[in-house]
PDB file of N, CA, C and O in Angstrom:
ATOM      1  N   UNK A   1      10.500  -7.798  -2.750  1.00  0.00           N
ATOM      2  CA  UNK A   1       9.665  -6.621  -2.617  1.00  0.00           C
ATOM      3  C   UNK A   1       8.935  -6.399  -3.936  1.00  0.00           C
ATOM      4  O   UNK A   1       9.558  -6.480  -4.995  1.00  0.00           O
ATOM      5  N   UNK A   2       7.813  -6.160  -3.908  1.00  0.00           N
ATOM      6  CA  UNK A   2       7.022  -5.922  -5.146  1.00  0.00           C
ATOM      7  C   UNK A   2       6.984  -4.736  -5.568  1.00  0.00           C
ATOM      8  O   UNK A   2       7.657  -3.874  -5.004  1.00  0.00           O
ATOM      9  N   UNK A   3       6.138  -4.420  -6.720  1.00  0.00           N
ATOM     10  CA  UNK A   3       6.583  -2.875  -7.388  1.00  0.00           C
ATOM     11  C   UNK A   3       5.749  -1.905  -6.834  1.00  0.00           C
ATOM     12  O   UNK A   3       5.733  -0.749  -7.257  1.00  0.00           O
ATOM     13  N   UNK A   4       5.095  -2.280  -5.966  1.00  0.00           N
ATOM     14  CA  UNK A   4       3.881  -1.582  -5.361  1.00  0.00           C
ATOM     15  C   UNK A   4       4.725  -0.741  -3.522  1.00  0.00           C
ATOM     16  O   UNK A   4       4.502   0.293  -2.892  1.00  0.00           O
ATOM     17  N   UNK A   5       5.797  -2.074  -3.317  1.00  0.00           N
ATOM     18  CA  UNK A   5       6.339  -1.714  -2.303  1.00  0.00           C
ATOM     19  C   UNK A   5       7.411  -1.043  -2.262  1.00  0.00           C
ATOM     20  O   UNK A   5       8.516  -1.514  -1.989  1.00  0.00           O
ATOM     21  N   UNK A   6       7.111   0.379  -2.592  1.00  0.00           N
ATOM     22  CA  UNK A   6       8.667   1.577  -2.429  1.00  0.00           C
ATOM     23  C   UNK A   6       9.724   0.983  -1.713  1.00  0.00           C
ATOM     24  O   UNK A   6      10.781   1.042  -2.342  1.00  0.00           O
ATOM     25  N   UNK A   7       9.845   0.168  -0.093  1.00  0.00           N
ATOM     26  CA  UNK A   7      10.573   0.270   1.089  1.00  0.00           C
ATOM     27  C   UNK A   7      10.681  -0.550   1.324  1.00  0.00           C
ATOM     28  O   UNK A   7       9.768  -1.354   1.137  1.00  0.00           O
ATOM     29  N   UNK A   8      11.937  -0.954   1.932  1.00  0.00           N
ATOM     30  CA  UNK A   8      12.555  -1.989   3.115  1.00  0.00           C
ATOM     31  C   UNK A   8      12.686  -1.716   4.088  1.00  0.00           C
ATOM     32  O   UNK A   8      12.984  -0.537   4.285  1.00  0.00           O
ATOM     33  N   UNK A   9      12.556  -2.554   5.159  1.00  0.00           N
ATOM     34  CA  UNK A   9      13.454  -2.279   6.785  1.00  0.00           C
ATOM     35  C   UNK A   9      14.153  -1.534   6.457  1.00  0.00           C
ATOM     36  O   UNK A   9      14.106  -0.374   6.865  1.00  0.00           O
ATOM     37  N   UNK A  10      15.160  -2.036   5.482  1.00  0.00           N
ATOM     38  CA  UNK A  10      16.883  -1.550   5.535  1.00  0.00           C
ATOM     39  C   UNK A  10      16.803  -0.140   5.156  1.00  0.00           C
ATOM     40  O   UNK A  10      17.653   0.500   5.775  1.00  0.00           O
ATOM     41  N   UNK A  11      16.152   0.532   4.429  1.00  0.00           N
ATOM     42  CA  UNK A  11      15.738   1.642   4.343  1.00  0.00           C
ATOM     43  C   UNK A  11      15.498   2.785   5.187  1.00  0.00           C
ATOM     44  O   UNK A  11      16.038   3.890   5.225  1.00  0.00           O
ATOM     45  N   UNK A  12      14.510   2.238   5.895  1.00  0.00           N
ATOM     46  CA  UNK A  12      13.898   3.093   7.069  1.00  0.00           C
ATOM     47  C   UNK A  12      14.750   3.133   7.958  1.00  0.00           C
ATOM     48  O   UNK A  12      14.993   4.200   8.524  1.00  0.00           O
ATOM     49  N   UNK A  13      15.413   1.947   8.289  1.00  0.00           N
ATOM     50  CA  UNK A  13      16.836   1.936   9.757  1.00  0.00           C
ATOM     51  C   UNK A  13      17.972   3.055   9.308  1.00  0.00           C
ATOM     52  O   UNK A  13      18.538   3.923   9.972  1.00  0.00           O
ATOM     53  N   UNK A  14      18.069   2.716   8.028  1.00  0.00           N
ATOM     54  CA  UNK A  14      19.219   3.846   7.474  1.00  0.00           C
ATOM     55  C   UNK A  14      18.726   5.341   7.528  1.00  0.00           C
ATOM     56  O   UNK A  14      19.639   6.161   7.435  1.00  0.00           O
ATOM     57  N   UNK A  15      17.574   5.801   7.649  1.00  0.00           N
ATOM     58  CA  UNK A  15      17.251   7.174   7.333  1.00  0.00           C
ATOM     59  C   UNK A  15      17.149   7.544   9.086  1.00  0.00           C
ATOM     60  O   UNK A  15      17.612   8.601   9.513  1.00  0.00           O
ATOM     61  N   UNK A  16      16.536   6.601   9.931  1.00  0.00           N
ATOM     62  CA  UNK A  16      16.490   6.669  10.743  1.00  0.00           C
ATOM     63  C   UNK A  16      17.980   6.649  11.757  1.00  0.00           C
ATOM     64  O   UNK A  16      18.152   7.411  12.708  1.00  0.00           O
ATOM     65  N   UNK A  17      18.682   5.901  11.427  1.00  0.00           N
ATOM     66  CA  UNK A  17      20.244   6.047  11.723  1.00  0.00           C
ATOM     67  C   UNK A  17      20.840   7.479  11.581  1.00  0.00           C
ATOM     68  O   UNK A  17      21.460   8.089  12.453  1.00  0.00           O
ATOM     69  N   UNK A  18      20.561   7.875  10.409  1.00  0.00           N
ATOM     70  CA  UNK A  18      21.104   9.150   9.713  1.00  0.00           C
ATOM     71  C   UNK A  18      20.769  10.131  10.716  1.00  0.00           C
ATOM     72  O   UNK A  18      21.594  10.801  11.338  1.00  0.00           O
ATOM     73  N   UNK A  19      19.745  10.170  10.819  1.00  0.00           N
ATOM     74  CA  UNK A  19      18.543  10.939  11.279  1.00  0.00           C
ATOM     75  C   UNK A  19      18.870  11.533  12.337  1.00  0.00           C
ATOM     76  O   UNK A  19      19.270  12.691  12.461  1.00  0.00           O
ATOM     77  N   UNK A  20      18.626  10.379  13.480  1.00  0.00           N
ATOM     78  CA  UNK A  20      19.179  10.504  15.453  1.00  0.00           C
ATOM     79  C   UNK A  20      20.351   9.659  15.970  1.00  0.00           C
ATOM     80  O   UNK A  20      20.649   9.621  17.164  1.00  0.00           O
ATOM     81  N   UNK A  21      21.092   8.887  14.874  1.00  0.00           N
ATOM     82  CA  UNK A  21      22.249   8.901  15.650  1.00  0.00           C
ATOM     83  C   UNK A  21      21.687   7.726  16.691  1.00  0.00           C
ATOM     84  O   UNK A  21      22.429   7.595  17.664  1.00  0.00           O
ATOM     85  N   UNK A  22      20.585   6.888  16.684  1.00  0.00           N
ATOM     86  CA  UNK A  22      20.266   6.053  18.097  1.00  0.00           C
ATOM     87  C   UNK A  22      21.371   5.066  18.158  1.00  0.00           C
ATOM     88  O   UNK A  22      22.157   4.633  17.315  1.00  0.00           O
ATOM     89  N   UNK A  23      21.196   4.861  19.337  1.00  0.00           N
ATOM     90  CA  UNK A  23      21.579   3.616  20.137  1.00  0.00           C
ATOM     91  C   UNK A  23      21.463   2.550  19.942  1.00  0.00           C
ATOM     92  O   UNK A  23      22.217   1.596  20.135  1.00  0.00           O
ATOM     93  N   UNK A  24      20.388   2.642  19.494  1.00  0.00           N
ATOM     94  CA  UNK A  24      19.396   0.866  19.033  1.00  0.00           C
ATOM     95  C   UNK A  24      18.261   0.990  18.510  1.00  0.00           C
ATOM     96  O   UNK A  24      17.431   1.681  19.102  1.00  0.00           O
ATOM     97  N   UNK A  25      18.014   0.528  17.606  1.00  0.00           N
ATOM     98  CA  UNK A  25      17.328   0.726  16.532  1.00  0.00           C
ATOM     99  C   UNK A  25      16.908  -0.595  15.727  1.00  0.00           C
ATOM    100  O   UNK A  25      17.808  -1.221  15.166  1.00  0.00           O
ATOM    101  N   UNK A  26      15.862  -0.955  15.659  1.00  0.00           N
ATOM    102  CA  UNK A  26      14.844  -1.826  15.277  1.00  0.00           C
ATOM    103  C   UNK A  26      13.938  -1.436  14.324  1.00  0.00           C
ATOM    104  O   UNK A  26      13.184  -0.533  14.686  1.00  0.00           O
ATOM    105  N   UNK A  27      13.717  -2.081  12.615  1.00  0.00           N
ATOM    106  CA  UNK A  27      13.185  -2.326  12.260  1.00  0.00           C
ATOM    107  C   UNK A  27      12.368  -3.444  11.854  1.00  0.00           C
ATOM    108  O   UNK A  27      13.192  -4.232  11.392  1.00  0.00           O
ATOM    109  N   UNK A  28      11.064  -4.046  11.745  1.00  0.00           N
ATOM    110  CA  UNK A  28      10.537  -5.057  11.593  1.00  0.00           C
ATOM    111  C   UNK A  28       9.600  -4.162  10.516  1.00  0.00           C
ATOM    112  O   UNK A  28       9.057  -3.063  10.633  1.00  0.00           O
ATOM    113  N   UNK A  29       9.675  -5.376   9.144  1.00  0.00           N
ATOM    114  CA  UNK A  29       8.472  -5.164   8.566  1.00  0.00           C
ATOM    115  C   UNK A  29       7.601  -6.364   8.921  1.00  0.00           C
ATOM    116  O   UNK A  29       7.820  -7.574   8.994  1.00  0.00           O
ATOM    117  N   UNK A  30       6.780  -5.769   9.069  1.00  0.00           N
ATOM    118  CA  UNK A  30       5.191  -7.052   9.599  1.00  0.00           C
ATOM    119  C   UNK A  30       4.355  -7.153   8.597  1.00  0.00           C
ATOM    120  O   UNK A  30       3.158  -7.342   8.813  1.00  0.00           O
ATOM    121  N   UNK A  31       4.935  -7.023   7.147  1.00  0.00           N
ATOM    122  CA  UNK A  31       3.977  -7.648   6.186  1.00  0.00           C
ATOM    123  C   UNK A  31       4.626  -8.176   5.539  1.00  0.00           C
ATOM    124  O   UNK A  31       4.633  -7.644   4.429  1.00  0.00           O
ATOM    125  N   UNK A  32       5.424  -9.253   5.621  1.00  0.00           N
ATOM    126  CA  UNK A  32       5.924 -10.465   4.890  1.00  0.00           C
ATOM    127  C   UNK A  32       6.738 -10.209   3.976  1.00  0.00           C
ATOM    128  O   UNK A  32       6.736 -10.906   2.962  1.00  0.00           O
ATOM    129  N   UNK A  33       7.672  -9.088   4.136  1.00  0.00           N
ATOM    130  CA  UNK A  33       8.098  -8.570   3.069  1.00  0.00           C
ATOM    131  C   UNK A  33       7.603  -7.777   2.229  1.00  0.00           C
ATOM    132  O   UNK A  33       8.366  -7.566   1.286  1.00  0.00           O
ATOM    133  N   UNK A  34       6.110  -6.961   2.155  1.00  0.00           N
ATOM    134  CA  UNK A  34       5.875  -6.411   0.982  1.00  0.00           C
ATOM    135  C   UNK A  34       6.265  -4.656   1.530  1.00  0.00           C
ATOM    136  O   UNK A  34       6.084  -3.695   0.783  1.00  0.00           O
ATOM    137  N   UNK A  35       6.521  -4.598   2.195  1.00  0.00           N
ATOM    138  CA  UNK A  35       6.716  -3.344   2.798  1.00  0.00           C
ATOM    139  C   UNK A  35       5.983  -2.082   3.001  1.00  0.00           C
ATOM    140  O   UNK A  35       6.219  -0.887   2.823  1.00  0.00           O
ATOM    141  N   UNK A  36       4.740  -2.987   3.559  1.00  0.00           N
ATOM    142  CA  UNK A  36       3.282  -2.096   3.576  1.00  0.00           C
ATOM    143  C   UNK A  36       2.580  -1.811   5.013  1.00  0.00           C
ATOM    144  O   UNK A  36       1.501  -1.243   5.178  1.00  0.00           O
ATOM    145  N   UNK A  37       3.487  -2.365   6.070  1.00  0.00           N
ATOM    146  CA  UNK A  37       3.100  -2.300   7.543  1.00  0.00           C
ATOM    147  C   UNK A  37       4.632  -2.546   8.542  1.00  0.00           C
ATOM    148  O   UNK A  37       5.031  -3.657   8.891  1.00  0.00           O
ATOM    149  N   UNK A  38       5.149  -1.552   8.788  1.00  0.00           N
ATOM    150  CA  UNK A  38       6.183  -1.649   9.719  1.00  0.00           C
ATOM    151  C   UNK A  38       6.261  -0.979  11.139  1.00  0.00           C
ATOM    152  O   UNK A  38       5.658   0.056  11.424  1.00  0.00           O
ATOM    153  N   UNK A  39       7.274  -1.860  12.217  1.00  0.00           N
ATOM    154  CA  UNK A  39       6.849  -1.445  13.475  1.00  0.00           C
ATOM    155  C   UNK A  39       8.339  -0.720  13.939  1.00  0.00           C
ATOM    156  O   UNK A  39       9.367  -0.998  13.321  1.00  0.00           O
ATOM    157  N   UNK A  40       8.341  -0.136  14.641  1.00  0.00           N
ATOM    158  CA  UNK A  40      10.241   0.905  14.996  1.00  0.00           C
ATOM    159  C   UNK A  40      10.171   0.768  16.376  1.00  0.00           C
ATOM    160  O   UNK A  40       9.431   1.169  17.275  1.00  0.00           O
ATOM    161  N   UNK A  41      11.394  -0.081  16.248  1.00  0.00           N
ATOM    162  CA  UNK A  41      11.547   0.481  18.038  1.00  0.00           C
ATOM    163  C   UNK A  41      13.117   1.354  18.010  1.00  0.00           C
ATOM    164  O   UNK A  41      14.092   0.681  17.674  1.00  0.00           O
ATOM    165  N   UNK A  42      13.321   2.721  18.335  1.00  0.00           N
ATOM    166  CA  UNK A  42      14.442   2.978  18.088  1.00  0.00           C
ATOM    167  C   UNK A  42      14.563   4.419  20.064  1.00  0.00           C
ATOM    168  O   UNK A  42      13.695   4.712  20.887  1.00  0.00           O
ATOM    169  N   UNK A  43      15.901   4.790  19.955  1.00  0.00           N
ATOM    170  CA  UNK A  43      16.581   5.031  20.971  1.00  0.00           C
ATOM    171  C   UNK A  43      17.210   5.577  20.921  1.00  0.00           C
ATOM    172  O   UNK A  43      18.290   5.055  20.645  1.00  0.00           O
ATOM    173  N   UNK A  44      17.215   7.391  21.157  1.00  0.00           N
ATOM    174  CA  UNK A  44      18.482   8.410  20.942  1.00  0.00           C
ATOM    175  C   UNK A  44      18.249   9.772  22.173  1.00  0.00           C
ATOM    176  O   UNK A  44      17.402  10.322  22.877  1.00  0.00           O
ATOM    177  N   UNK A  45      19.083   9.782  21.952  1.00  0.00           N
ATOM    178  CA  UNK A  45      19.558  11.016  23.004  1.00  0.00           C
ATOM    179  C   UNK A  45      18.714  11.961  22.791  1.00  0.00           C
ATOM    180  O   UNK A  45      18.215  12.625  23.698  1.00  0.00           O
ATOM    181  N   UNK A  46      18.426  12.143  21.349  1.00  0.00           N
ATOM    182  CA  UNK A  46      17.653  13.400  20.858  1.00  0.00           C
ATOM    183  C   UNK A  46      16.162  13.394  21.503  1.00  0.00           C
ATOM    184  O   UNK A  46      15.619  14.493  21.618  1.00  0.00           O
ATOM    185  N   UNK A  47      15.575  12.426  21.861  1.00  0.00           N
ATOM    186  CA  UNK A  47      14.225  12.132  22.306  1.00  0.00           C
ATOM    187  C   UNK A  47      14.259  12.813  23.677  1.00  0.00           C
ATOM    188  O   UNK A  47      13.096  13.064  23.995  1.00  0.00           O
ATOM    189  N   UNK A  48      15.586  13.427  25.118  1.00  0.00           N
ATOM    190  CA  UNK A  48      15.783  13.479  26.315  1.00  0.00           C
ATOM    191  C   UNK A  48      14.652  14.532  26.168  1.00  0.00           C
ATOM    192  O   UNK A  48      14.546  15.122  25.093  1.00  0.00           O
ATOM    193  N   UNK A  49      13.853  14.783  27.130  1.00  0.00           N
ATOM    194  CA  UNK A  49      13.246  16.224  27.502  1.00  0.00           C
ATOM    195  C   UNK A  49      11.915  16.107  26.750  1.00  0.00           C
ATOM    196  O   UNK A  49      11.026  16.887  27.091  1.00  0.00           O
ATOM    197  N   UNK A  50      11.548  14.799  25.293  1.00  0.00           N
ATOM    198  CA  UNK A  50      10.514  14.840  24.547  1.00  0.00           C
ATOM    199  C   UNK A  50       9.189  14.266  25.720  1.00  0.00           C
ATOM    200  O   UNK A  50       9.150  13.691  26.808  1.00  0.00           O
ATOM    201  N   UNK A  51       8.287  14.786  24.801  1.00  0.00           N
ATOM    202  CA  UNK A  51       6.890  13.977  25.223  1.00  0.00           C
ATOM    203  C   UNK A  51       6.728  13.008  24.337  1.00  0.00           C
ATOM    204  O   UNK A  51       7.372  13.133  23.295  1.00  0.00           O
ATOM    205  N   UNK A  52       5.932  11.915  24.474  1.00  0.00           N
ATOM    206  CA  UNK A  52       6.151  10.801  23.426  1.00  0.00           C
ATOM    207  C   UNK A  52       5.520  11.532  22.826  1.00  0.00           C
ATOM    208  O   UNK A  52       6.279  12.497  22.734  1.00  0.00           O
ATOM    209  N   UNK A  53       4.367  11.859  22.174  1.00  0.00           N
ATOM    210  CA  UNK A  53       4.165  13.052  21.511  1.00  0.00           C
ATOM    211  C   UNK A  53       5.233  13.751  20.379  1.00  0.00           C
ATOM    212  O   UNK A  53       5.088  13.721  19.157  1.00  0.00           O
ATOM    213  N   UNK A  54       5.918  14.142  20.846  1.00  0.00           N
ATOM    214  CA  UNK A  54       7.176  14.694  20.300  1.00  0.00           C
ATOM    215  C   UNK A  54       8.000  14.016  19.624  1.00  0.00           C
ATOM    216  O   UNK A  54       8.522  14.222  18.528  1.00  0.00           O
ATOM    217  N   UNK A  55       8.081  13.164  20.379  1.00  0.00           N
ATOM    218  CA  UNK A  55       9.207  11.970  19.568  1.00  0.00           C
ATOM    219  C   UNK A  55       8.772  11.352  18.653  1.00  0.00           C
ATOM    220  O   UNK A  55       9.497  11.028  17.713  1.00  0.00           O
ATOM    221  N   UNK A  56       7.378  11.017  18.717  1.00  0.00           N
ATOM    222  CA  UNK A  56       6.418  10.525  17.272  1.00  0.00           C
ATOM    223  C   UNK A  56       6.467  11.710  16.293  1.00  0.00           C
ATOM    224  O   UNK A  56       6.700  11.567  15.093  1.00  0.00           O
ATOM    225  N   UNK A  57       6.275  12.666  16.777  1.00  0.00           N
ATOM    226  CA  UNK A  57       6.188  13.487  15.490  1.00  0.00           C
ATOM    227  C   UNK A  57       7.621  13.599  14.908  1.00  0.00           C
ATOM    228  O   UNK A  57       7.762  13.741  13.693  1.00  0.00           O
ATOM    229  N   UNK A  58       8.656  13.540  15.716  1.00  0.00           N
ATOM    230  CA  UNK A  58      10.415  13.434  15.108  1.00  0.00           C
ATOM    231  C   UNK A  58      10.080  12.509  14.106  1.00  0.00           C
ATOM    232  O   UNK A  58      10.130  12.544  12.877  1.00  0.00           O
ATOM    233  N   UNK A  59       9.652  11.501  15.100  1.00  0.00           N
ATOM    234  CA  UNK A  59      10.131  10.155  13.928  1.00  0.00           C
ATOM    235  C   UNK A  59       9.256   9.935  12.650  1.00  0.00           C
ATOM    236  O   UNK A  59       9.539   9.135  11.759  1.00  0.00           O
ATOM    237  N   UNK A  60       8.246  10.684  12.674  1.00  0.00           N
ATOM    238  CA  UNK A  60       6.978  10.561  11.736  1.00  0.00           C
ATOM    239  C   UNK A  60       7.532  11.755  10.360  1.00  0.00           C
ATOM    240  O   UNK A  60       7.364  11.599   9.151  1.00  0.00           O
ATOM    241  N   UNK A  61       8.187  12.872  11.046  1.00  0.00           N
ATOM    242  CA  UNK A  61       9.031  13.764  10.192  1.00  0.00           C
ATOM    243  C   UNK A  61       9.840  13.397   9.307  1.00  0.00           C
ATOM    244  O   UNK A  61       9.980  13.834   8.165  1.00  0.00           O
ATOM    245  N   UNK A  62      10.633  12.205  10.088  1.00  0.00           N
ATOM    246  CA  UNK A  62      12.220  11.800   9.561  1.00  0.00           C
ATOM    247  C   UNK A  62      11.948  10.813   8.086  1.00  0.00           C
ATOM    248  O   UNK A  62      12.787  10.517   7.234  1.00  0.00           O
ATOM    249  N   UNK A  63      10.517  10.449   8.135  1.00  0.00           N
ATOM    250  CA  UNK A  63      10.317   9.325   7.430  1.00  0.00           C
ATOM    251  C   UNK A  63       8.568  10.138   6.550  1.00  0.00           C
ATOM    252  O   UNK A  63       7.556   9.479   6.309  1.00  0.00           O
ATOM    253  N   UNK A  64       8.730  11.458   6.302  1.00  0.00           N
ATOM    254  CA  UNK A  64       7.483  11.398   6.058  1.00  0.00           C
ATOM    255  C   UNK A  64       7.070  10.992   4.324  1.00  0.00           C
ATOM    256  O   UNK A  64       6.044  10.644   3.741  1.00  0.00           O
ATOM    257  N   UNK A  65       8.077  11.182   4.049  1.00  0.00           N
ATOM    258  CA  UNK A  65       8.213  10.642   2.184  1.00  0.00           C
ATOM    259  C   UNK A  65       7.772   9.131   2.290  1.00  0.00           C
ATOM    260  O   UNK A  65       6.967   8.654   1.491  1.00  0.00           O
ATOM    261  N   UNK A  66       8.347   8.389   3.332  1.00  0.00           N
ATOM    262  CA  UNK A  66       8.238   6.968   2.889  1.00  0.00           C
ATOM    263  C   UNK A  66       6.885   6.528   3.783  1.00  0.00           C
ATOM    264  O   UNK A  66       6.617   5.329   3.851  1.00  0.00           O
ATOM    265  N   UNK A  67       6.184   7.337   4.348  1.00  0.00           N
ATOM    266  CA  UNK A  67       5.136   7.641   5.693  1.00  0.00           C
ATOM    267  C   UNK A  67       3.817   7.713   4.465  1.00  0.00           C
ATOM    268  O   UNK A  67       2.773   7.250   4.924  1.00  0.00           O
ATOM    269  N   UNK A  68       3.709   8.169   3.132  1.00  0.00           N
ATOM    270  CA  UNK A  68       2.803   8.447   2.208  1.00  0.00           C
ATOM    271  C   UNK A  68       2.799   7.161   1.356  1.00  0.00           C
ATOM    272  O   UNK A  68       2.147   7.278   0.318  1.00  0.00           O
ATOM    273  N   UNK A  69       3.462   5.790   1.587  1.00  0.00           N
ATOM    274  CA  UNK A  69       2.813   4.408   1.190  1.00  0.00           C
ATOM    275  C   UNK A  69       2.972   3.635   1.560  1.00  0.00           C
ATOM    276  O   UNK A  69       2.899   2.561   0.962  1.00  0.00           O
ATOM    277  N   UNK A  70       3.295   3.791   2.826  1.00  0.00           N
ATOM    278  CA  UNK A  70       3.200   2.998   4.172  1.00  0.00           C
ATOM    279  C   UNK A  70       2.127   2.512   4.400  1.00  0.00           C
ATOM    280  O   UNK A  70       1.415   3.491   4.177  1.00  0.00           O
ATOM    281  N   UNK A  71       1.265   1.496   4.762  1.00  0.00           N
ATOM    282  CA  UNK A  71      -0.457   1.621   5.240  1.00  0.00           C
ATOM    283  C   UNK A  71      -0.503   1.779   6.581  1.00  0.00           C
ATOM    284  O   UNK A  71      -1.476   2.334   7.091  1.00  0.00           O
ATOM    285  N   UNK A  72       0.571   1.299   7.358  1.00  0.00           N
ATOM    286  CA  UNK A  72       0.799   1.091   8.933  1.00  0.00           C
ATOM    287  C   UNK A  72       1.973   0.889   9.231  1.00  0.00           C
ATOM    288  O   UNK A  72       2.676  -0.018   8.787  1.00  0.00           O
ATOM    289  N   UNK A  73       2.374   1.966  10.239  1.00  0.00           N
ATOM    290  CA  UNK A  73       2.945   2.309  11.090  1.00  0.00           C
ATOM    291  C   UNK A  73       3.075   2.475  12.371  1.00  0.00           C
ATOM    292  O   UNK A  73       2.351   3.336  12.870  1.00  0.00           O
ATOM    293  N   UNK A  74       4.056   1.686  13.312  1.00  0.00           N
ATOM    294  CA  UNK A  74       3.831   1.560  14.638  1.00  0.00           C
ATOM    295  C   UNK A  74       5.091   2.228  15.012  1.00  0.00           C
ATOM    296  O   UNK A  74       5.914   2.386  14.110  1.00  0.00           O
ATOM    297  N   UNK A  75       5.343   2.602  16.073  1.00  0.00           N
ATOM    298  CA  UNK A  75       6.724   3.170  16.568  1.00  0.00           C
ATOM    299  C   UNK A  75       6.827   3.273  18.333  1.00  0.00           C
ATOM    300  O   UNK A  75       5.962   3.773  19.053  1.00  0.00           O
ATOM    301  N   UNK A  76       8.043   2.698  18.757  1.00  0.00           N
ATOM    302  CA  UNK A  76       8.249   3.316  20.294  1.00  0.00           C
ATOM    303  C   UNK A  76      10.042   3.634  20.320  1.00  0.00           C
ATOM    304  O   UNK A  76      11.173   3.206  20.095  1.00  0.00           O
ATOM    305  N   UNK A  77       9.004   4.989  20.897  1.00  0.00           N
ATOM    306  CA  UNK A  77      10.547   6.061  20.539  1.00  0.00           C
ATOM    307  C   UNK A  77      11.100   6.181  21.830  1.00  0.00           C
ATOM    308  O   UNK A  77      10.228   6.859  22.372  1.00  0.00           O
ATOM    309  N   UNK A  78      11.942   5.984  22.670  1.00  0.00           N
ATOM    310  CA  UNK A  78      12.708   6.047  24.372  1.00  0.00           C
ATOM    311  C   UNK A  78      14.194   6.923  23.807  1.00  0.00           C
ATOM    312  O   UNK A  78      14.766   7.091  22.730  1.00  0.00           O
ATOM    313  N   UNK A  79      14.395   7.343  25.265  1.00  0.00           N
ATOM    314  CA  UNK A  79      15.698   8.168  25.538  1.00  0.00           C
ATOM    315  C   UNK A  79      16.508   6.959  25.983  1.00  0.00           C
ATOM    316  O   UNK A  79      15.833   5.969  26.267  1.00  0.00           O
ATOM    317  N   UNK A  80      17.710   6.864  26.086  1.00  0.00           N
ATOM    318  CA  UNK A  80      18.324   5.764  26.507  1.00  0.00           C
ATOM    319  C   UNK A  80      17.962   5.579  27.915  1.00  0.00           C
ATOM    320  O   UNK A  80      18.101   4.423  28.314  1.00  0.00           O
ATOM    321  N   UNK A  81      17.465   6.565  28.897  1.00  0.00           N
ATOM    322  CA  UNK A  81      17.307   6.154  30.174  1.00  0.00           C
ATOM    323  C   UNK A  81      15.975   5.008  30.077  1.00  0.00           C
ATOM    324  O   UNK A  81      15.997   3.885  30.581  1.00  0.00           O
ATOM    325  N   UNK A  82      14.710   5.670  29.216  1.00  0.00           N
ATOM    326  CA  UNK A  82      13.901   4.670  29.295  1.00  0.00           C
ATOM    327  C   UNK A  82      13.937   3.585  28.757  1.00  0.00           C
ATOM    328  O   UNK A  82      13.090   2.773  29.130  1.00  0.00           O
ATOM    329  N   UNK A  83      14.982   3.141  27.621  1.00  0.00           N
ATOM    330  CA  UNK A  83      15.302   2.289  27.368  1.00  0.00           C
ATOM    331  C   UNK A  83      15.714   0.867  28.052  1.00  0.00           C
ATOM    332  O   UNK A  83      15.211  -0.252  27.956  1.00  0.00           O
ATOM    333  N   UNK A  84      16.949   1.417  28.860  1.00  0.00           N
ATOM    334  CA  UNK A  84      17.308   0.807  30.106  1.00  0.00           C
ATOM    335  C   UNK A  84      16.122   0.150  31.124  1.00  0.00           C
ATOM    336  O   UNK A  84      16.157  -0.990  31.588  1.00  0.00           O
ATOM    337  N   UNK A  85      14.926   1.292  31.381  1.00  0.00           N
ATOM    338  CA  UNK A  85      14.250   0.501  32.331  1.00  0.00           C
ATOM    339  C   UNK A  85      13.646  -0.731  31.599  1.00  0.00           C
ATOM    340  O   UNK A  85      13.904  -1.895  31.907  1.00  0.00           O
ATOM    341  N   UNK A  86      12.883  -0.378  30.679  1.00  0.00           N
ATOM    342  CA  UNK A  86      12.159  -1.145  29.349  1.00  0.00           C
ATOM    343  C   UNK A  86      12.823  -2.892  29.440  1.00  0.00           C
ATOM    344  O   UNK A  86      12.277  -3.977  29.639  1.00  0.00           O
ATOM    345  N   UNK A  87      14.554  -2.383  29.125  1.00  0.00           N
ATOM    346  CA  UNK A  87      15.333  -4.126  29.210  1.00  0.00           C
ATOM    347  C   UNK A  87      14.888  -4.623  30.671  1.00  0.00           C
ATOM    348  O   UNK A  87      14.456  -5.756  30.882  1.00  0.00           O
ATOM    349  N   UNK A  88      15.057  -3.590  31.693  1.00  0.00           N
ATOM    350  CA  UNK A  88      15.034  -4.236  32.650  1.00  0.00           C
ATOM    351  C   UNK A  88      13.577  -4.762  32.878  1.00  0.00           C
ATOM    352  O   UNK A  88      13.408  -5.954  32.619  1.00  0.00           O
ATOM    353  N   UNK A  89      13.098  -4.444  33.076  1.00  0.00           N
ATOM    354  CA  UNK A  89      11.637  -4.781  33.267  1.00  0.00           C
ATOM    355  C   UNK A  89      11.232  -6.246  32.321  1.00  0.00           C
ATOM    356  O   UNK A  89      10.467  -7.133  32.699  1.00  0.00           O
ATOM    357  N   UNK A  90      11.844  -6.205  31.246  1.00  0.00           N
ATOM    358  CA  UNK A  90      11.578  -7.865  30.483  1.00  0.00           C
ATOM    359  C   UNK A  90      12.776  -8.739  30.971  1.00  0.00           C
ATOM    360  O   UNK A  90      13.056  -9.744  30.317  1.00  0.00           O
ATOM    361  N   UNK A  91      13.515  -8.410  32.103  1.00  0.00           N
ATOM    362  CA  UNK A  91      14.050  -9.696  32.830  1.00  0.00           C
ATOM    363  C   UNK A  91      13.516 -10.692  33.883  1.00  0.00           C
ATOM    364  O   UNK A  91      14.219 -11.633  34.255  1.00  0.00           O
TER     365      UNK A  91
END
């Protein structure tokens, strides 16, 4: 990681762990390691009743310190029910 790059995956999964408690939880950084474009796929109970809407702004909250030298950010936030369909559907 370079000095330019505050963050790791391992970082963001941990705050995000902390955070909601998910189920499953995915970080990918998609810039080769410099930690300047990452994508989330994560999964908690706390999302039940959200609009994705909502759940972006959770997750955009949970991370907004490390959200200010980030360049890109992708995220898909599911309740465990939509989760479930999601696996199923890539069988």
């Amino acid at each position: 990681m370079s000095s330019e790059c505050k963050y790791d995956a391992k970082h963001l999964e941990d705050k995000l762990r902390a955070r909601f408690e998910p189920s499953h939880v995915e970080v990918t950084d998609d810039s080769d390691g410099c930690g300047a474009k990452f994508s989330v796929i994560i999964v908690s109970k706390e999302f039940v009743g959200q609009s994705l809407l909502k759940k972006h702004r959770l997750v955009n909250q949970s991370l907004a310190e490390e959200l200010k030298s980030i360049h890109a950010f992708s995220q898909k936030a599911y309740t465990p029910e939509e989760w479930e369909k999601v696996q199923q559907q890539q069988q």
